[in-house]
C-alpha angles and dihedrals in degrees: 000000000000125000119197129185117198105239105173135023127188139155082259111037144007116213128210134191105200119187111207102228092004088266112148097189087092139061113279119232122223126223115195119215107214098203096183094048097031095230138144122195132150114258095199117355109239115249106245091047119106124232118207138173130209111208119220091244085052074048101060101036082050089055096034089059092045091056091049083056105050095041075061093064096040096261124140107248115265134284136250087237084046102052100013103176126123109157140023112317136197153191158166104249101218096032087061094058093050086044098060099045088052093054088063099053105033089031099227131127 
C-alpha cells in the first residue's frame, strides 16, 4: 500500500509526497505531475521504497510463460502494445503504484 498526500499545485506542475506502507517513520518521496507534458515521474524516491529492475532476459521468460499460458486457454500470445517491453526495465516499487493511480486521474502517461 502507498499513501500519497498532494502538497503543491501549480499551472505547471502538481507535487506528491507519497509515503510506501504509509509509514512516516521514514523520508517521503515526491512524484512531480508535468501537466503540460503529461508526464509523471519521481522527483526523489522515498527511503523506505524499493527500487527493482527487470532485465530483458526476466522480460522474455515472463512473456514466454504468459503466452504458454494463454495458448492453454485457447488465446492468441500476447502483443507488442500488450507486453511492450524490450529492454531492462525498472522501477520504484511503491512510486509505481502512486503513479499509476495519478495517470488516471490526471490521464498521463
Amino acid at each position: 500500500m502507498v499513501v500519497y498526500e498532494r502538497i503543491d499545485v501549480n499551472p505547471k506542475f502538481i507535487r506528491y509526497r507519497y509515503y510506501p506502507e504509509n509509514d512516516r517513520n521514514y523520508a517521503p518521496g515526491t512524484i512531480i505531475v508535468d501537466m503540460e507534458n503529461k508526464v509523471i515521474n519521481v522527483e526523489e524516491p522515498a527511503e523506505a521504497d524499493i527500487y527493482f529492475v527487470h532485465s530483458a532476459e526476466e522480460l522474455l521468460m515472463m512473456r514466454e510463460a504468459m503466452d504458454a499460458e494463454r495458448a492453454e486457454q485457447g488465446l492468441p500470445e500476447l502483443s507488442d502494445a500488450e507486453f511492450p517491453f524490450e529492454d531492462d526495465v525498472a522501477c520504484y516499487i511503491y512510486a509505481t503504484h502512486a503513479i499509476a493511480e495519478l495517470s488516471k486521474k490526471y490521464r498521463c502517461r
